[in-house]
C-alpha positions, 0 to 999 in steps of 0.5 A, a space after each residue: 500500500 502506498 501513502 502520501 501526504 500533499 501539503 500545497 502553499 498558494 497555487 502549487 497542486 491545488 487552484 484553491 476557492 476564492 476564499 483564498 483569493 482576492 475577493 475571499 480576503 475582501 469579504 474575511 477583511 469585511 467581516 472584520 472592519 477591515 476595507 480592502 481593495 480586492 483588485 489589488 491583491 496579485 501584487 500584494 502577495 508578490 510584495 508578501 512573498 519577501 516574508 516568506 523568503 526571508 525564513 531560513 529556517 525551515 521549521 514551521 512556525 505560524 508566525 511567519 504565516 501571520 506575517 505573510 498575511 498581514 502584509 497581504 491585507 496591508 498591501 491590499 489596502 487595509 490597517 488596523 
């Protein structure tokens, strides 16, 4: 018997559902207060990626997770 475990980050394997895309933040953001402008989301996960290059460590730790999101939604406009 063979067994495999898959883990995908962004579009590798897998083409997730839009709440991992701009309109799926927009409305997460939404729902928190936070405006943001969806269209801009393809270049601010291009400008988020820097936290996740930065990491030389390759043990996982949720905080670089948090970061990298948080720079999303910030570069999509949002603050707070």
């Amino acid at each position: 018997m063979i067994a495999a475990v898959f883990f995908d980050v962004d579009f590798t394997l897998i083409y997730p559902g839009p709440a991992f895309q701009g309109e799926g933040y927009r409305r997460f953001c939404a729902e928190h207060g936070i405006d943001v402008d969806s269209t801009r989301y393809d270049a601010a996960v291009r400008h988020a990626l820097s936290a996740l290059d930065a990491v030389q460590d390759h043990v996982y730790d949720h905080e670089v997770f948090v970061r990298y999101i948080g720079r999303i939604i910030e570069e999509m406009g949002g603050s707070g």
